[in-house]
C-alpha positions in Angstrom: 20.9 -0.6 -1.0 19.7 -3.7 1.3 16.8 -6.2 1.7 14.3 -3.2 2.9 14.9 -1.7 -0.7 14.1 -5.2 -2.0 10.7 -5.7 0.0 9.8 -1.8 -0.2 10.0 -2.2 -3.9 7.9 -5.6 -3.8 5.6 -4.4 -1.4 5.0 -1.1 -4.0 4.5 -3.4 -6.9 2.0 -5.9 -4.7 3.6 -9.1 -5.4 3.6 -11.8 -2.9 6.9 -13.1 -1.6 9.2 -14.8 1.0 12.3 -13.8 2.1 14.9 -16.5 2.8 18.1 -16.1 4.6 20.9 -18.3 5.1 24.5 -18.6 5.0 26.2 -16.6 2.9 26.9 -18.8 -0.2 30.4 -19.6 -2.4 28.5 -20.1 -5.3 24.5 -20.8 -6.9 25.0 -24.4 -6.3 25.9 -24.0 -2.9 22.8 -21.1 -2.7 20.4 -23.5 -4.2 21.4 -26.3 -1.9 21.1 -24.1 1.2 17.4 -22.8 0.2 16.6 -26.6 -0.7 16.2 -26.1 -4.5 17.4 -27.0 -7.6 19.9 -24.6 -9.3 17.1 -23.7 -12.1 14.8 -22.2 -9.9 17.7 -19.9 -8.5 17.4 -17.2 -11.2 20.6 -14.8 -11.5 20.1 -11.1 -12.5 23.0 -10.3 -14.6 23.9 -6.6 -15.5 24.6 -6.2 -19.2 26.3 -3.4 -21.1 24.9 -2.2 -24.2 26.7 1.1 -24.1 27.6 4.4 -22.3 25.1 4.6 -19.2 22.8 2.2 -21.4 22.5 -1.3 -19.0 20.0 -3.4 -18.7 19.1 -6.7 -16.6 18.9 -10.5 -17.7 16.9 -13.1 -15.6 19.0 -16.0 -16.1 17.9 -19.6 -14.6 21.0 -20.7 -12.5 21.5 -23.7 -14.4 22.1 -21.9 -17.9 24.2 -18.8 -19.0 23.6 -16.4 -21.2 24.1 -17.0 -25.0 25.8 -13.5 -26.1 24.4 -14.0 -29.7 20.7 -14.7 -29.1 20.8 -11.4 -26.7 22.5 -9.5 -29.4 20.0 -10.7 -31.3 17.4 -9.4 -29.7 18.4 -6.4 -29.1 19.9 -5.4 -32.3 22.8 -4.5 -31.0 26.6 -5.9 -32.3 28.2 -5.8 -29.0 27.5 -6.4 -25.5 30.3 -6.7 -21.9 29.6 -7.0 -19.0 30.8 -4.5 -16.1 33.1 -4.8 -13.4 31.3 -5.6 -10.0 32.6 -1.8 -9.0 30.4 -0.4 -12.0 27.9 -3.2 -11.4 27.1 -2.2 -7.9 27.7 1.9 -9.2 24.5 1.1 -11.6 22.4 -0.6 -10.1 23.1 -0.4 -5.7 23.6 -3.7 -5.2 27.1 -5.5 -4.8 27.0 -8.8 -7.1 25.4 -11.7 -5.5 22.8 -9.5 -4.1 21.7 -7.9 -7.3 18.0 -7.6 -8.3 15.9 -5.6 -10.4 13.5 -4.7 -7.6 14.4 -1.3 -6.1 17.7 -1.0 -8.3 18.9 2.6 -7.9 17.8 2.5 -11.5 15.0 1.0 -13.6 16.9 -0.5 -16.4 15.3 -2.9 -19.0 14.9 -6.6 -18.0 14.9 -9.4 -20.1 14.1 -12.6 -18.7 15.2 -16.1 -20.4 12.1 -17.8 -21.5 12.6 -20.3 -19.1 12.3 -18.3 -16.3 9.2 -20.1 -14.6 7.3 -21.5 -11.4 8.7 -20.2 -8.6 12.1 -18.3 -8.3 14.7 -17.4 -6.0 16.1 -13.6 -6.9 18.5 -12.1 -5.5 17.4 -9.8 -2.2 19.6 -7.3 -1.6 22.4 -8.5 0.6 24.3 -11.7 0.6 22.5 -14.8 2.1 18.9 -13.1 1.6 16.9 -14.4 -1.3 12.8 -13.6 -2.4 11.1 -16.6 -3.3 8.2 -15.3 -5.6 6.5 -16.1 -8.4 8.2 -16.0 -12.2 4.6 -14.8 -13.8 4.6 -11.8 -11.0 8.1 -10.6 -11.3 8.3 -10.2 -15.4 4.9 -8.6 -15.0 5.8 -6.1 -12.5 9.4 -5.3 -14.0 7.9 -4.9 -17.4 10.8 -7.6 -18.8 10.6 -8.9 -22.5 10.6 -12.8 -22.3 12.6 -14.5 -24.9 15.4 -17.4 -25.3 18.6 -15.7 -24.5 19.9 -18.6 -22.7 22.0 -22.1 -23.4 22.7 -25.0 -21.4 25.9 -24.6 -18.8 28.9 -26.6 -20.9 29.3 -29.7 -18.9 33.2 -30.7 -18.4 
């Protein structure tokens, strides 16, 4: 999978974005500082588990993580793990850091943190590419159930 899968997908689904590029970042602070905004607006796509082929993707604002018992929760489900990056990238076609639900090798379910809002940086398909886009447009178009499944990062 790569960017062209990303804006294909986005194209298909008529949503208005930007692609970014820049370096190739060590982590979403770094990411956020090199696209020149705060780590909130950076939004992670996390693959989660829920059992045998059964995966589904979280929208996670890059200044939270995601609270295992509110998305338990919510799903009804006791247990939850998240995959290797091997099995990530074997679900979904992108290798972590790059992942997004836009033009995934498979359509999986996406829930997005409630606080997923404004304008958003996901992931786009290869490392130092982002989309900048519109929160409102991208749970629209991916069909993603919008709850609080997130908590504060722990500060040390």
């Amino acid at each position: 999978m790569s960017t062209e899968t990303v804006v294909a997908a986005l194209d298909a689904a008529g949503i208005p974005y930007e692609l970014t590029q820049h370096a190739r970042a060590r982590s979403l602070v770094e990411a956020a500082e090199l696209q020149g905004v705060e780590p909130s607006r950076i939004v992670k796509t996390l693959v989660v588990r829920r059992g045998e082929d059964d995966y589904l993707f979280v929208l996670v604002p890059g200044d939270r993580t995601i609270s295992w018992p509110k998305l338990r929760a919510l799903l009804g489900v006791s247990r939850l793990s998240m995959p290797d990056a091997g099995v990530a990238k074997d679900v979904t076609g992108y290798e972590r850091g790059t992942i997004t639900p836009f033009g995934a090798s498979r359509a999986w379910p996406v829930v997005a943190d409630e606080r997923v809002d404004g304008t958003i940086s996901l992931g786009g398909g290869a490392h130092g590419v982002g989309v900048r886009l519109a929160a409102d447009d991208a749970v629209r178009a991916l069909g993603a159930t919008v709850a609080d499944v997130t908590d504060e990062v722990p500060t040390s």
